[in-house]
C-alpha positions in Angstrom: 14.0 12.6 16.2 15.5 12.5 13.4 16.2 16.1 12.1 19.7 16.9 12.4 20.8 18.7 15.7 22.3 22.0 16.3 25.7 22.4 15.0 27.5 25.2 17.1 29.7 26.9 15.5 32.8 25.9 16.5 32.3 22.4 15.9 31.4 23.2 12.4 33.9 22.1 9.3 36.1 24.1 7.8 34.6 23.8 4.5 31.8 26.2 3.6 28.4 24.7 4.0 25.3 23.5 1.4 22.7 26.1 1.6 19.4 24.0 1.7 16.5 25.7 0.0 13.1 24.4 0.0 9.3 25.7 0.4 7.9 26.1 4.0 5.5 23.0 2.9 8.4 21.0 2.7 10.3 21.4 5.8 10.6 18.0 6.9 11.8 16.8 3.7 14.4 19.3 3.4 15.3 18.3 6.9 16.2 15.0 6.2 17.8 16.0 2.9 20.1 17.9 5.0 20.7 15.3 7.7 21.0 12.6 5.0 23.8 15.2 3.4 25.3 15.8 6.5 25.7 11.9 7.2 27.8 11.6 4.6 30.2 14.4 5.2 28.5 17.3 3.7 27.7 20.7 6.2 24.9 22.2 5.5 22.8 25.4 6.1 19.4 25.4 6.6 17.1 28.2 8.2 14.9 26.4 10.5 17.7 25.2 12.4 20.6 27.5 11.9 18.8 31.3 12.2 19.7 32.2 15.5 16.6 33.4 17.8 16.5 37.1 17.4 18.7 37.0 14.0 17.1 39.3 11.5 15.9 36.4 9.1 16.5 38.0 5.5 19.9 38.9 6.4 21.1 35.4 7.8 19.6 33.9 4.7 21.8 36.5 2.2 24.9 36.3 4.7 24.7 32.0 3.9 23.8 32.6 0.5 26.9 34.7 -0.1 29.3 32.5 2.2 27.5 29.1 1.0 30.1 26.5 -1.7 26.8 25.4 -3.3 23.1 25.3 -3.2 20.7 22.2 -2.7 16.9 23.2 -4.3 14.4 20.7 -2.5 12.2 21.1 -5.3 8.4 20.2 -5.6 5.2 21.7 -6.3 4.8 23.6 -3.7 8.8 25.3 -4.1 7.6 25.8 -7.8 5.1 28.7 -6.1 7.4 30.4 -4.2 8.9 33.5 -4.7 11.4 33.4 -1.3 12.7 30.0 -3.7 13.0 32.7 -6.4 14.6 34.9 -5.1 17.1 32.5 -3.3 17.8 31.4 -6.9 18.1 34.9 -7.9 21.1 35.7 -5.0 22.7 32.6 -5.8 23.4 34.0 -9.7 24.9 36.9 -8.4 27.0 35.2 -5.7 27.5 32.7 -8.4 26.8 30.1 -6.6 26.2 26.3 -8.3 22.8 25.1 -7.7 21.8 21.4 -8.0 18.0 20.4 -7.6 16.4 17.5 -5.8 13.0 17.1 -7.2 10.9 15.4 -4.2 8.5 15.5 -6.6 7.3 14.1 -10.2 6.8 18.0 -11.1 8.2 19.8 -13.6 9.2 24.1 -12.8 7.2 26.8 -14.1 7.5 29.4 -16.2 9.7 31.5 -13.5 11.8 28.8 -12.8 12.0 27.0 -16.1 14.8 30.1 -16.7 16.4 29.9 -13.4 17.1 26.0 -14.0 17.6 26.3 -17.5 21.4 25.5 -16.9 21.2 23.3 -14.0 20.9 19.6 -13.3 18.0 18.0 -11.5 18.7 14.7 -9.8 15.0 12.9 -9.0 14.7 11.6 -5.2 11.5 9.7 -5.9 13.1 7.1 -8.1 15.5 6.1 -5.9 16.2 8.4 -2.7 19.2 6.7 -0.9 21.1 6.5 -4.5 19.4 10.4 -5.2 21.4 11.6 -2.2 24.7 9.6 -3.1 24.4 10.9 -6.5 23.9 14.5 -5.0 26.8 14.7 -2.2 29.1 13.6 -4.9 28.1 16.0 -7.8 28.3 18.6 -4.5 32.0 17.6 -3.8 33.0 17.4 -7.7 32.2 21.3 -7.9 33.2 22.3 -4.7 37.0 20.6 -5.3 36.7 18.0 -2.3 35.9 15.1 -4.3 37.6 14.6 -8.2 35.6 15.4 -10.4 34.1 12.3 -12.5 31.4 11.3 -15.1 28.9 9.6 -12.3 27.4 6.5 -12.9 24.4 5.8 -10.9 23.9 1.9 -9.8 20.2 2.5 -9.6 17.9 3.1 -12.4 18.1 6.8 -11.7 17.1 9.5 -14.3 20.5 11.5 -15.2 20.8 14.4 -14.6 18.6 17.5 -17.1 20.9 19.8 -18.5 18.6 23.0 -20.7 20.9 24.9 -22.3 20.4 27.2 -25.9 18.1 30.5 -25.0 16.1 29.8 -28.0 15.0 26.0 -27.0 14.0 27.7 -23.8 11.9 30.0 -25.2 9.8 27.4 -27.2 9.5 25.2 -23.9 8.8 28.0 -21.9 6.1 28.7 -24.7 4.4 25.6 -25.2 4.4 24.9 -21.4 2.2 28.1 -21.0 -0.3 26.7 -23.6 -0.4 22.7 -22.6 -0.6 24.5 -19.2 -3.3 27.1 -19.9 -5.1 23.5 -21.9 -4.6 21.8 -18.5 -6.3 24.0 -16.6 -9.1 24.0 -18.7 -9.8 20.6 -19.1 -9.3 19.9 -15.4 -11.6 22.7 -13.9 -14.0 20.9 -16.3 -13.2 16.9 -15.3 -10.8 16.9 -12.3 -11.1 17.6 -8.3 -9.0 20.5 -7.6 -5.8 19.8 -5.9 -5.2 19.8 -2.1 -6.4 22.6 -0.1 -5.7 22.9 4.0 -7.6 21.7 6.2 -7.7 22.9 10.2 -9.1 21.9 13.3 -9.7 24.2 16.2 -9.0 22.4 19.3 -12.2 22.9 21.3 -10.4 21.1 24.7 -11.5 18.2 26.8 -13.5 18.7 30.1 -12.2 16.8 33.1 -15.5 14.7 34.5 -13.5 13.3 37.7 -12.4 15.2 40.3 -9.7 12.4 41.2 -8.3 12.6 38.3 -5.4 15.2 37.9 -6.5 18.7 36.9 -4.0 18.9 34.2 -5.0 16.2 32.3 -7.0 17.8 29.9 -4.0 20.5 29.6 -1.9 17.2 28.8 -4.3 15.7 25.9 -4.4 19.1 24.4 -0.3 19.7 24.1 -0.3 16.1 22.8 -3.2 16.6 20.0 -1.1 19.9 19.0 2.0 18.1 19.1 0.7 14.8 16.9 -0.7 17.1 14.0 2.4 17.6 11.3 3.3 21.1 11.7 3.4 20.9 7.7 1.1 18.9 6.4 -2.1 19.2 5.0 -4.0 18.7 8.1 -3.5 21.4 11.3 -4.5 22.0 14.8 -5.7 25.4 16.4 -5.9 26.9 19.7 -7.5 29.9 18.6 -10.6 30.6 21.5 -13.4 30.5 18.8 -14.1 29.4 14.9 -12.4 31.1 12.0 -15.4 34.1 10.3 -16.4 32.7 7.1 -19.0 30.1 5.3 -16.6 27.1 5.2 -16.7 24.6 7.7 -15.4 25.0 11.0 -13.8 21.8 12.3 -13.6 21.4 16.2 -11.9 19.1 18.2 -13.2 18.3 21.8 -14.4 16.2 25.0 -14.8 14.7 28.2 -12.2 12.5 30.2 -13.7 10.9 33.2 -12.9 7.8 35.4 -14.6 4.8 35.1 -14.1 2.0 37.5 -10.7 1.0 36.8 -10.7 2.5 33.8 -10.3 6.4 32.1 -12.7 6.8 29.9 -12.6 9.3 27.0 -15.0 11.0 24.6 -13.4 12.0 21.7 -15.9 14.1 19.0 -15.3 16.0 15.9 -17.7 18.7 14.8 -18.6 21.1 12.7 -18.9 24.6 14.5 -20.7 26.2 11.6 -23.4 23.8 11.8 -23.4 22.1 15.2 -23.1 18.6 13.8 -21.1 16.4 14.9 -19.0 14.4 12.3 -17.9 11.9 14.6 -17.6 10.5 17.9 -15.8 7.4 20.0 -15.3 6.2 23.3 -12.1 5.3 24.0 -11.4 2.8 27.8 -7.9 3.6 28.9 -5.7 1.9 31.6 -6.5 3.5 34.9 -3.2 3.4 36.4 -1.2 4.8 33.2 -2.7 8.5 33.4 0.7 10.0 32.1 -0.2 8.1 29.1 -3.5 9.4 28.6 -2.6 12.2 26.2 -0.9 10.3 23.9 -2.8 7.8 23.7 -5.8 10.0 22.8 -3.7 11.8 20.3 -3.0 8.4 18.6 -6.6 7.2 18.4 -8.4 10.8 17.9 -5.4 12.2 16.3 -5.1 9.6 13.4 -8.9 9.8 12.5 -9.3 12.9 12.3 -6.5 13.5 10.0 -7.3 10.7 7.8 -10.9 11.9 7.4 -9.8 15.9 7.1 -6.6 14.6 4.7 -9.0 12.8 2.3 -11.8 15.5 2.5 -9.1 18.3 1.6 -8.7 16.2 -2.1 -12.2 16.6 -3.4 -12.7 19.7 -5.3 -15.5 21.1 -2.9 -16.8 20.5 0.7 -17.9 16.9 1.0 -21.4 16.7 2.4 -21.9 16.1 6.1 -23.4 12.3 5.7 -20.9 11.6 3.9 -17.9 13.3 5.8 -19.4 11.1 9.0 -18.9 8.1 6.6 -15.4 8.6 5.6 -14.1 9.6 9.2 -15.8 6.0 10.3 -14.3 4.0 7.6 -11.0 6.0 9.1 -11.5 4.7 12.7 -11.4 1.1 11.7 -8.9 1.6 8.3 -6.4 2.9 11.4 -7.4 0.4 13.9 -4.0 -1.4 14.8 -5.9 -4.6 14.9 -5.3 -5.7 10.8 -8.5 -8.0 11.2 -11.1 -5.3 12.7 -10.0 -3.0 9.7 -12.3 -5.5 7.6 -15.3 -3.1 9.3 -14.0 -0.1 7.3 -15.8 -1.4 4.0 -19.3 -0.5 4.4 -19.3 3.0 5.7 -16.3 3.5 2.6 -18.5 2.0 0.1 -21.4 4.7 1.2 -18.7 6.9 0.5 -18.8 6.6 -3.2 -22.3 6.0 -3.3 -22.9 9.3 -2.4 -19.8 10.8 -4.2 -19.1 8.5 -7.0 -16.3 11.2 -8.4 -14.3 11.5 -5.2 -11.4 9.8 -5.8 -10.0 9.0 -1.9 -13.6 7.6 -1.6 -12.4 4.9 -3.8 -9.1 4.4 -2.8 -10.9 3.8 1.0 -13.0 0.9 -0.8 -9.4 -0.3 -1.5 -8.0 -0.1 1.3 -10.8 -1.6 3.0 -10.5 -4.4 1.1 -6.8 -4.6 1.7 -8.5 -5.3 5.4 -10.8 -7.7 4.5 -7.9 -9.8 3.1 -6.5 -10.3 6.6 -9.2 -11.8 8.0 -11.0 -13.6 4.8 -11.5 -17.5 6.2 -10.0 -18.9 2.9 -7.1 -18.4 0.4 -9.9 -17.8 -2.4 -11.8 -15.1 -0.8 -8.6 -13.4 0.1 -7.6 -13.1 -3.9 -11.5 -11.7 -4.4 -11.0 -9.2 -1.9 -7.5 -8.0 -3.1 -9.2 -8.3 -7.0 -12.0 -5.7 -5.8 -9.7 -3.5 -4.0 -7.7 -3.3 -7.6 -10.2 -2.2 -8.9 -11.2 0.1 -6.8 -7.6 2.0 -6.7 -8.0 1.5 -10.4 -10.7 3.7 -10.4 -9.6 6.1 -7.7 -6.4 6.6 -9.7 -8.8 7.3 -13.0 -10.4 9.7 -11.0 -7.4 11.7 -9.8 -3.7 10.4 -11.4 -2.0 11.5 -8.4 -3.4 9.7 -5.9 -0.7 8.7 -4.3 -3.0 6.6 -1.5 -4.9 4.8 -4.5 -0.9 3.8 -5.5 0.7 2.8 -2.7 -2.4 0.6 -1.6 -2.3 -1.3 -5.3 0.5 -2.2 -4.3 0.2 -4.1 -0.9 -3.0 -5.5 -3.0 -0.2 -7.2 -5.8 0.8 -11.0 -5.6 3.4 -9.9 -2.6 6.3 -11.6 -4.7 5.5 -9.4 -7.5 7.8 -7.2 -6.5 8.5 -5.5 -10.1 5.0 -4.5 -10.1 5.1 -3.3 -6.6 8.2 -1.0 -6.8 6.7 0.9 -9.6 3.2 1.6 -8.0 5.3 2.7 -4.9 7.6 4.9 -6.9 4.3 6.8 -8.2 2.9 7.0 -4.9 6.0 8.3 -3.6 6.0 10.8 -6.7 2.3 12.1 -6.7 0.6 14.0 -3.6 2.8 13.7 -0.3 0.2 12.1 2.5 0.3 13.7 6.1 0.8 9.9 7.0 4.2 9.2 5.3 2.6 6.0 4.2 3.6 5.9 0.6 7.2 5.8 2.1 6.2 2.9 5.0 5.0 0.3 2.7 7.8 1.4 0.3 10.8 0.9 2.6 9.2 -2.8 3.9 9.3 -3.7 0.3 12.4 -2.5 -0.1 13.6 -4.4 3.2 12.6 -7.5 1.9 14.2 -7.6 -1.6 17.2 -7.1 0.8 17.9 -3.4 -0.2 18.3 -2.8 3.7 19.7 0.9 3.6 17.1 2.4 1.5 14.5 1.0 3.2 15.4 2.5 6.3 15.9 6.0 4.3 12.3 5.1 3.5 10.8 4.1 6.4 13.0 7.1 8.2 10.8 9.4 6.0 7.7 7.4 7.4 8.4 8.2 10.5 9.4 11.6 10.4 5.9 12.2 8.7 3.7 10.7 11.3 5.4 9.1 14.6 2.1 8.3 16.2 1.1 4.8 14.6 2.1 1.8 16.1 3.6 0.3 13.0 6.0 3.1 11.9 8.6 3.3 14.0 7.9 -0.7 14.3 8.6 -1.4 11.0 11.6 1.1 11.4 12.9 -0.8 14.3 13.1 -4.1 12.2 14.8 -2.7 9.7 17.5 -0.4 11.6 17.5 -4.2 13.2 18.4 -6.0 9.8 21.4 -3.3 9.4 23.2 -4.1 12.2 22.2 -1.1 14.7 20.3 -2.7 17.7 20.8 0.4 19.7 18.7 2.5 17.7 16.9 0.1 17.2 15.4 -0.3 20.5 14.1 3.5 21.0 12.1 2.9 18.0 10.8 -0.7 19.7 10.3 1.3 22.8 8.5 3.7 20.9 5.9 1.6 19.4 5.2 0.0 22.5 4.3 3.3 23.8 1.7 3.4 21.2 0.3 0.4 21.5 -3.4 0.7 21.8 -3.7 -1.9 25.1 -1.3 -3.2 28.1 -1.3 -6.7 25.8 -0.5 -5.4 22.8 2.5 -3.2 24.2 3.9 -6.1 26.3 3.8 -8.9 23.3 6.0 -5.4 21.3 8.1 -5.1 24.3 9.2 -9.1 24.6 9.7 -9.0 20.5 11.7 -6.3 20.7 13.8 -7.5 23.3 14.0 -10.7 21.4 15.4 -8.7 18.6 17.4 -6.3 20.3 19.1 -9.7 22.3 17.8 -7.6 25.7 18.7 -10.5 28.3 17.1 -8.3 30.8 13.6 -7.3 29.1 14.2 -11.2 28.0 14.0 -12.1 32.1 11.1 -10.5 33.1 8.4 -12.6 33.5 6.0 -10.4 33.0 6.8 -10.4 29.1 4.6 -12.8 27.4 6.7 -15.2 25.9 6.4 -19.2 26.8 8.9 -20.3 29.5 10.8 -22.9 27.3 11.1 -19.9 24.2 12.2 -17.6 27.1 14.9 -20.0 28.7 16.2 -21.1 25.2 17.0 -17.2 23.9 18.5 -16.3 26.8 20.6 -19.2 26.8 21.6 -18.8 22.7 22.5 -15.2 23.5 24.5 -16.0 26.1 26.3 -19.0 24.5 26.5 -16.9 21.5 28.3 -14.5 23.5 31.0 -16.3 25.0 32.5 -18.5 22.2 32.2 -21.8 24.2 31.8 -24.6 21.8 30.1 -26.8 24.3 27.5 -24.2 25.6 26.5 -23.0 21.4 25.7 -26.7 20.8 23.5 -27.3 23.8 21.9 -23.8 23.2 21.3 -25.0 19.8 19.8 -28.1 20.7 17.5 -26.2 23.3 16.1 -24.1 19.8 15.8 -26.8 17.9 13.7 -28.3 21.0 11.3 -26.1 20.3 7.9 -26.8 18.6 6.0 -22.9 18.5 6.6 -20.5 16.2 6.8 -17.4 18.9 9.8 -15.8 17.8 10.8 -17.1 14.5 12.8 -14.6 13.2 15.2 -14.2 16.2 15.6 -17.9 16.9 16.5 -18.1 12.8 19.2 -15.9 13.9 20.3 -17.3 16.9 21.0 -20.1 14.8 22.9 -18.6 12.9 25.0 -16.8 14.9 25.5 -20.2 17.0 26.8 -21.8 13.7 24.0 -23.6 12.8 23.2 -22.5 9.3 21.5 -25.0 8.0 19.1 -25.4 10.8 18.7 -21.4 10.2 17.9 -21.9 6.6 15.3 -24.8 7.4 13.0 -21.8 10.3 13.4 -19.1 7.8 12.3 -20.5 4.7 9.1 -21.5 6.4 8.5 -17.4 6.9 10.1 -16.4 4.1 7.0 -16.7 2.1 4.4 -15.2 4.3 2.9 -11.5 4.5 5.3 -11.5 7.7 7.9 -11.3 7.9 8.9 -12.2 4.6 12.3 -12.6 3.0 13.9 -9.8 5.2 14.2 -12.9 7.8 17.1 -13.9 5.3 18.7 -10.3 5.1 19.8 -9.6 8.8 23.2 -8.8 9.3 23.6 -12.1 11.6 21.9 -14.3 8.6 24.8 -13.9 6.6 26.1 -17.6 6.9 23.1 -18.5 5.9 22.8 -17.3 2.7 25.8 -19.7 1.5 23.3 -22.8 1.6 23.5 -24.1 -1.7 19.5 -23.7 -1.4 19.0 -20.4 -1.4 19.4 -19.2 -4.9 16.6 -22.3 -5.7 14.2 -20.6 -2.8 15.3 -16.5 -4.0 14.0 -18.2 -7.5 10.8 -19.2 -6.4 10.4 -15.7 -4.2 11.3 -14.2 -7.5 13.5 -12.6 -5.7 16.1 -13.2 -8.8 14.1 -12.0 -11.2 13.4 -8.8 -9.4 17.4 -8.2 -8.9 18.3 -8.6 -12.8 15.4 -6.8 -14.1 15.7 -3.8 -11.8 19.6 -3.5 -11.8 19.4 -3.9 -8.2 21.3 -6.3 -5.4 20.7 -7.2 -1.9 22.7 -5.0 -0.1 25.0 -7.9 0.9 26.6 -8.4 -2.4 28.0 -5.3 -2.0 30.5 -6.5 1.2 34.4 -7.8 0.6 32.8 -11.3 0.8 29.6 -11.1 -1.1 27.6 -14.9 -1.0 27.9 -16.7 -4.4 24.4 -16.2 -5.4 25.5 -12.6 -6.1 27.3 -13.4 -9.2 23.9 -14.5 -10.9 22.5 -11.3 -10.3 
């Protein structure tokens, strides 16, 4: 959804485009490189989208080389083993073309390429990706003559620019990054899993049980499995009609879809074809009268187990054992259950984990995350800070294990003091610089920090990332939808509402999405439908702020004000906070979103929407950003709230 479309062209600009090179691994990320580019005024070139059907590939890549004003090197470690990227770097010397390189990565080139980059500057995405890609479409205009060209001076905390110049110095890198190499590899075959190998699952198909039940059903949970796998990730789906040859394990994905009462029920199981076990199995009750919806919903439920389980297998330096496979790929069912509070079931089967396997590192950083779960539902304040101690720990030791475990990171992280932003950021930074996860979820918990400390455009950049990974959890395009929200763009906004609904795992669940989202989104006609669960008097006083809101009357803004200050639940907080803003009532605005502004949800954000702006000239804010540390995090990060970059920044800006 969010890859740039087609340019035909005729509609292209007259300047020559950015030739985008990256590894086949990386497609996605390159993809949103190049829409992220293109956004801001830069045409670009890249070869999955712009090689015609039936254009000989090699020469549409040498014809764009030739013709292209610069090239864009999506670099990471798996460009740093490619020769195509080699040779691409090769063409571009003798078209002399300029190349600058986005590492994606927190990985430094080869041999091969430590030559071919030893005059050219690297700009690092993972530190700071929205700033990364401003930093890059301007260096791209300075040398291309469409911008003047200008010593840049980066408002993040961005590494500048590498320059390696002197043949000499490169020689004595080049040499003593052979031996620390050659060292490396020694001491981790000795000590460390091996890195990330692919993982695939033949889709075995799902037998139809009921003959009243369409006969292309099964063909529609199939196409939907296929399509929820990422195409480039670690973790892929077959169709071929029987189990690779070989001794490794042969994963299979299958069942049986049958009616039940009022109900579709569906067997989902995982096995191994090389042994006949099976690694796992659920039964999943679906809605009887939404059978369209059957095949996504089973490529949601099945679809995210399975690649959690497979994704954390592929880590450890040899074949797990089967007991201990079965135990990871529970722990998955309940660590992806939408419900926060059934999650807390994950621990135990993740614990046997690393009983078995006390050296596999995603072992432990499941016993974190698990206990990230059992923090939602602890009964007191005290055994919530013992459970998010222990899970710590446990990503302590996962991250001892294996230093680029980018899950062990990323779930420290949520496990922090949630005002300790500081030491947040940098634990996501890592995550977001060590292995990429099939889930994007490095860059989801990322871009909701990044929300609340008011840095609204780079968390959606983030949580666009998210997305673009893995579409198929409820709380991706969620979290994307509050945030696009926050920055003004309700339109988008509500395909990415619509779309989580979609995956909600029950009627309830989708409808409660649907009336928040509408509540956002200020849909009077969603908001009208009584079938939406939301209280009569919360219903009736939205509709009327929106509407008062909307025509100007002074009269009708105070009586829908009074009508939300009526109000005694706190069912839709955050759009009544800015309702009341928008109907002038600051103050009273201020008073509803302090009282969230604290909590796990949903946080400051509340106080960074575009229609909270009025808001954030109470004299108490500053006071209550101080006690969210919000202050702190500003001055010792060089960072600001997006707002204090407008024509009329709020006075607290000035102290930041």
């Amino acid at each position: 959804m969010n890859e740039p479309d087609p340019v035909i062209a005729s509609e292209r600009r007259t300047s020559r485009p950015v030739f985008v090179s990256y590894a086949t691994a990386d497609r996605k990320q390159a993809l949103a490189v190049c829409a992220a580019l293109e956004r801001r005024g830069t045409d670009c070139w890249i070869s999955t989208r712009d090689v015609a059907p039936g254009e000989n590939y090699q020469e549409a890549i040498v014809r764009a080389l030739r013709n292209a004003r610069a090239v864009v090197l999506v670099f990471s470690k798996a460009a740093n083993d490619s020769d195509e990227i080699k040779k691409e770097l090769s063409l571009a010397s003798r078209y002399r073309v300029p190349v600058l390189t986005l590492r994606i990565e927190n990985v430094e080139p080869s041999d091969a390429f430590a030559y071919e980059l030893s005059t050219r500057q690297w700009i690092d995405a993972f530190v700071g990706y929205d700033r990364s890609i401003d930093l890059l479409a301007a260096r791209i205009g300075e040398i291309s003559g469409s911008a003047p060209a200008k010593e840049y001076q980066p408002a993040s905390p961005l590494r500048p620019g590498r320059i390696w110049s002197r043949p000499l110095a490169v020689a004595g890198i080049v040499a003593f990054a052979l031996i620390l190499a050659a060292a490396l590899w020694f001491f981790n075959s000795r000590s460390s899993p091996a890195g990330t190998h692919p993982m695939e699952v033949r889709l075995a198909g799902f037998k139809l049980l009921s003959n009243d039940l369409p006969a292309t059903l099964p063909d529609a949970v199939g196409d939907e499995v296929i399509a929820a796998f990422n195409k480039d990730g670690v973790v892929g789906v077959s169709t071929a009609p029987a189990p690779p040859s070989g001794s490794a394990p042969a994963f299979a994905l299958g069942g049986t879809i049958q009616r039940d009462g009022d109900a579709i029920r569906v067997i989902a199981r995982l096995t191994n074809e090389r042994s006949g076990t099976t690694l796992w199995s659920n039964t999943f009750s679906y809605d009887g009268r939404e059978t369209a919806a059957v095949g996504r919903h089973v490529a949601v439920d099945a679809g995210n187990v399975v690649r959690c389980g497979l994704f954390g297998a592929s880590t450890y330096r040899k074949p797990l054992p089967e007991d201990v496979l079965k135990d990871y790929l529970q722990f998955c069912q309940w660590y992806w259950d939408p419900n926060m509070v059934a999650g807390r079931k994950a621990l135990v089967p993740a614990q046997r984990v690393v009983a078995a396997v006390p050296d596999f590192s995603w072992g432990w950083a499941a016993v974190a995350g698990s206990y990230w779960k059992v923090a939602f539902g602890a009964a007191t304040p005290q055994l919530a800070d013992e459970a998010r101690a222990s899970g710590r720990q446990a990503a302590d030791r996962a991250v001892a294990i294996d230093p680029r475990n980018s899950e062990a990171f990323y779930i420290k992280a949520v496990l922090l003091d949630r005002n300790d932003w500081l030491g947040r950021e940098a634990l996501f930074k890592k995550a977001v610089g060590a292995r990429r996860l099939d889930c994007g979820c490095e860059h989801h918990q990322y871009g909701s920090m990044l929300a609340n400390v008011g840095r609204i455009a780079d968390g959606v950049d983030e949580l666009r990332a998210a997305n673009d990974t893995l579409a198929l959890y409820v709380y991706t395009p969620l979290s994307l939808a509050e945030v696009l929200t926050a920055a003004s763009k309700p339109d988008e906004a509500r395909q990415y509402y619509d779309a989580a609904s979609q995956l909600a795992p029950s009627a309830d669940f989708a409808q409660g999405l649907t009336a928040y989202g509408a509540a956002q989104t200020g849909d009077l006609k969603r908001l009208a439908d009584p079938a939406l669960p939301i209280a009569a008097p919360v219903r009736s006083a939205l509709i009327e702020g929106f509407r008062a809101a909307a025509s100007g009357n002074p009269a009708a803004k105070a009586a829908a004000v009074k009508a939300l200050l009526a109000l005694t639940t706190d069912e839709e907080a955050v759009p009544r906070a800015r309702l009341l803003a928008r109907l002038g009532a600051s103050a009273a605005a201020f008073d509803l979103a302090a009282q969230h502004a604290a909590q796990a949800y949903p946080g400051p954000i509340v106080f960074f929407y575009f229609d909270m702006r009025p808001v954030l000239d109470d004299p108490r804010f500053p006071a209550l950003a101080q006690r969210l540390r919000l202050i702190d995090y500003w001055k010792r990060s060089r960072t600001r709230p997006d707002v204090c970059a407008t024509a009329a920044p709020p006075a607290f800006c000035r102290a930041v």
